[in-house]
C-alpha positions in Angstrom: 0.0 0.0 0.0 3.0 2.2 0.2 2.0 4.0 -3.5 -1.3 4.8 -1.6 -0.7 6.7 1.4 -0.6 10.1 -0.2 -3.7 9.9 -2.0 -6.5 11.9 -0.2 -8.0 14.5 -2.7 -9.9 17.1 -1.0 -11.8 18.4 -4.3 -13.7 16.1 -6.8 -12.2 15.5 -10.1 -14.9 14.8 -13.2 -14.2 15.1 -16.6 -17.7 14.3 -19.0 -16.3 13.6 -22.2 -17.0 15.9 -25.2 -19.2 14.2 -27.4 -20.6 11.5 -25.0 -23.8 12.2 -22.7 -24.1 10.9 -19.1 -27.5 10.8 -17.4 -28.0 10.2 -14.3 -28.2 6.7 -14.6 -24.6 6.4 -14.9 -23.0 8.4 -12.0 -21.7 5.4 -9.9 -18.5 6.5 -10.0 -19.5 10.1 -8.6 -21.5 8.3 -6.1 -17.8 6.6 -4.9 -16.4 9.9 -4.8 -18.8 11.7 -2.8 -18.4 8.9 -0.4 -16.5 9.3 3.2 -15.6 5.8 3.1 -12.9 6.5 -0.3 -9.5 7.6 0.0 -8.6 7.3 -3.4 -10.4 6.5 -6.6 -8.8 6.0 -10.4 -10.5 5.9 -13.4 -8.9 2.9 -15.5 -11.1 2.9 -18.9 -14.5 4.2 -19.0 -16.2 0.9 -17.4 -13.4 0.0 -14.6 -12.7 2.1 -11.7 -10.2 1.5 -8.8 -11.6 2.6 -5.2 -9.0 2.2 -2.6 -11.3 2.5 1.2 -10.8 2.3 4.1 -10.8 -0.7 6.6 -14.2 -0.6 8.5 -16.1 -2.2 5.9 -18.1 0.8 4.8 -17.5 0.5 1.2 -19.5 -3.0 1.4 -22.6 -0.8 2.4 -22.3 1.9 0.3 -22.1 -0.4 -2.9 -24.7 -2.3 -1.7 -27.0 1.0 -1.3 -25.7 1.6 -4.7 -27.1 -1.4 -6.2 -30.1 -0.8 -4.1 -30.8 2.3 -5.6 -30.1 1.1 -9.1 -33.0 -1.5 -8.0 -30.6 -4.4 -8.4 -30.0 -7.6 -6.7 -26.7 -8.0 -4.9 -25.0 -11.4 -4.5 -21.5 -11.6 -2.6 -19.1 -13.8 -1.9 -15.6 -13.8 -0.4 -13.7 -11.2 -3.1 -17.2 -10.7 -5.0 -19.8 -8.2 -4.9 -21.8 -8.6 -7.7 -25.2 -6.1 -8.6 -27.1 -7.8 -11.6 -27.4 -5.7 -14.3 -25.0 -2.8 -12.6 -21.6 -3.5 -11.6 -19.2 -6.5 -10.1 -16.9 -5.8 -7.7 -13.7 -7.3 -6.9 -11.2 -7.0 -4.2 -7.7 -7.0 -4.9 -6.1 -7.1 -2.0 -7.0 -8.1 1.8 -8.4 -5.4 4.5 -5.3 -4.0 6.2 -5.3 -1.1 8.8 -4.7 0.8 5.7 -7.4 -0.1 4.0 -8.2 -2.1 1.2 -8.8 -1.8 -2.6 -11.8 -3.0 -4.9 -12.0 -3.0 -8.7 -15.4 -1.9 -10.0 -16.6 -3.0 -13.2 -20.0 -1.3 -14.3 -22.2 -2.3 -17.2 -22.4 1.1 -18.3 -20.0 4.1 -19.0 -18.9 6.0 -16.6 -17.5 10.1 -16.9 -13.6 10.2 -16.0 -13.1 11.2 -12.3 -10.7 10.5 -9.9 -9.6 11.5 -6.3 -5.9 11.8 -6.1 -3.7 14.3 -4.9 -0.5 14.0 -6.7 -1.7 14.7 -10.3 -3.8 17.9 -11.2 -7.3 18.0 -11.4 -9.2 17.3 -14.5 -9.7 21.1 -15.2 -6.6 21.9 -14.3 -4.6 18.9 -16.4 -2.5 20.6 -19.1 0.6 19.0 -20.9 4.2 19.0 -18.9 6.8 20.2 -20.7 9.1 18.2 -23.4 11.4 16.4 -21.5 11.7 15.0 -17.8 9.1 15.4 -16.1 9.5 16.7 -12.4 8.2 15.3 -9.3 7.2 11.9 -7.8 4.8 9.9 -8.9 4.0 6.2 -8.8 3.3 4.4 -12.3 -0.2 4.5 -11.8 -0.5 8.0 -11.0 1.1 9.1 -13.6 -1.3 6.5 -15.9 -3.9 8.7 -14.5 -2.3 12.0 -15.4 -1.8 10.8 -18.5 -5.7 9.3 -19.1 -7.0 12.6 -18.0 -4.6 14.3 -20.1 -5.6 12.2 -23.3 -9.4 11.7 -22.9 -9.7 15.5 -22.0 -8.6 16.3 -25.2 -10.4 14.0 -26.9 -7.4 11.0 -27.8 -7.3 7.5 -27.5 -5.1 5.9 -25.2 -2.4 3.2 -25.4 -0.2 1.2 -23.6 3.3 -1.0 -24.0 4.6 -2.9 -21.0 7.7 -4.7 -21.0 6.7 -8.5 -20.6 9.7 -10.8 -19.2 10.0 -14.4 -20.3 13.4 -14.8 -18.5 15.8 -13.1 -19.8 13.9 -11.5 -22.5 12.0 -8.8 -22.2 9.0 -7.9 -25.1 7.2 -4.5 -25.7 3.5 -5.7 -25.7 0.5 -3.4 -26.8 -1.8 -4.8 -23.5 -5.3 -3.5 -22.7 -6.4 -0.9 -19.9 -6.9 -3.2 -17.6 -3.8 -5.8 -17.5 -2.1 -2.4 -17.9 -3.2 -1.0 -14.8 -2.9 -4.4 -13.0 0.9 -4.5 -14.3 1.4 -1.0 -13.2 -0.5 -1.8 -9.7 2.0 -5.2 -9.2 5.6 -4.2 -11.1 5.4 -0.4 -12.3 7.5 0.8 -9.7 10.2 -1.8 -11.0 12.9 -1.1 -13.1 11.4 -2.0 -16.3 10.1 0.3 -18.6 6.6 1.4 -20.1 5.0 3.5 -21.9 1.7 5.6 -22.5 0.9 6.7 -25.6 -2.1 9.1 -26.9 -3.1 9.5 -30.5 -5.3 12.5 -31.5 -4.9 16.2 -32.3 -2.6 16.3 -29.5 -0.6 13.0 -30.0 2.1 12.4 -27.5 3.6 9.7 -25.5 5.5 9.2 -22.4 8.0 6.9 -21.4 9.0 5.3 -17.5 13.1 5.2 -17.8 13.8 1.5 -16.4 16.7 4.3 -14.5 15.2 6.0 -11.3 15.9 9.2 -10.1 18.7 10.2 -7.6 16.4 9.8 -4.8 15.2 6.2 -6.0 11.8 8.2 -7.3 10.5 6.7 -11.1 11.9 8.9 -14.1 9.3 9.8 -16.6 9.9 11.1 -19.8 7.4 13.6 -22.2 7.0 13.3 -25.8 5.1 15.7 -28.0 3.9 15.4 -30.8 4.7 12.0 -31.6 3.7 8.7 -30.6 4.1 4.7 -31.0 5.7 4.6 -33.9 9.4 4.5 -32.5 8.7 2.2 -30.2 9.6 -1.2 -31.9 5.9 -3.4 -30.2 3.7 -6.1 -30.8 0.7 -4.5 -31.7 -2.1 -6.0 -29.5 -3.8 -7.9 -32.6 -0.2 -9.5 -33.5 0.6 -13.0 -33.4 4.1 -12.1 -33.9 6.2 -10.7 -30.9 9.8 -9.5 -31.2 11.7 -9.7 -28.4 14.1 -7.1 -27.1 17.7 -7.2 -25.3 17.3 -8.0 -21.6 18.3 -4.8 -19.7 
């Protein structure tokens, strides 16, 4: 939980796409954030959301008071909350003193929001500079900057990990998800990864399998340009070419 422990956001980040409608039908994810029980919430895709609560056990009621205001029927098992028709949710890890954290997977859409205060809010997000980019921030943070940065602007986002098979490591186009999970598990490693946005304005950012002086993650900002000098296996490619171990 160590990535965690600076992650309280007083304000409310929300982000409604331009050219896609909420109603009010699909405000589950502003329903977590309004809620005392979240310490942190990240917005993986549009349909999976990350809620990091804390340990009394209040997030169990207030998804089940979600479902029961959608009019759904909850079932639950030991990692498993699932609300027909609405939304399954998983926990990832065990309750600790520190809390614990939950994927949420809804069946519909949900508006970009988060509540983390390491990155800028959603109004506030603008592009860093070319270049390093300054501060500290864990790999998934800064896949949240980035999101925000690249939905708010209308791109479509990508992402390459490095996948090891012993000594060999791969650049592999991976979905949002195992993306997030990788970052979540081995993005504060040494191996690198990148983010990439394509729209009217493309960029990409890379993690530096080097850290920083003070052992902090070295992130890198491209503008303007994008996937196409990274030598990947396209996520539709049966073919992958592997790389020299670092």
């Amino acid at each position: 939980m160590r990535i965690l422990r600076k992650l309280i956001l007083p304000a409310v980040a929300v982000l409604t796409i331009s050219g896609q409608a909420f109603s009010e039908e699909t405000d589950i994810r502003l329903t977590l954030l309004e809620d005392k029980s979240v310490t942190a919430l990240y917005t993986i895709d549009e349909f999976n959301t990350l809620v990091i609560s804390g340990a009394d056990g209040s997030m169990d009621k207030a998804l089940e008071s979600i479902c029961s205001e959608y009019k759904g029927e909850m079932a639950t098992d030991a990692d498993t909350l699932r609300c027909e028709g609405v939304f399954t949710a998983s926990r990832i890890d065990p309750v600790t003193e520190e809390g614990h954290s939950i994927v949420i997977t809804t069946e519909t859409a949900q508006p970009l929001a988060y509540k983390n205060e390491s990155i800028p809010s959603v109004e506030d997000v603008t592009a860093p500079p070319s270049g390093l980019i300054e501060g500290e921030h864990s790999s998934i943070d800064m896949y949240q900057y980035m999101y925000a940065l690249c939905k708010k602007n209308g791109g479509t986002p990508s992402v390459v990990l490095s996948k090891r098979f012993g000594k060999t490591a791969r650049y592999t186009e991976v979905g949002a998800q195992e993306a997030f999970g990788y970052l979540m598990a081995s993005g504060e490693g040494k191996d690198p990864w990148f983010f990439a946005c394509e729209g009217e304005n493309r960029f990409i950012v890379e993690k530096d399998y080097q850290h920083n002086l003070d052992g902090s993650n070295r992130f890198t900002f491209h503008p303007k340009r994008g996937l196409e000098w990274v030598d990947y296996v396209k996520a539709e490619d049966g073919v992958v070419a592997a790389l020299d171990a670092r």
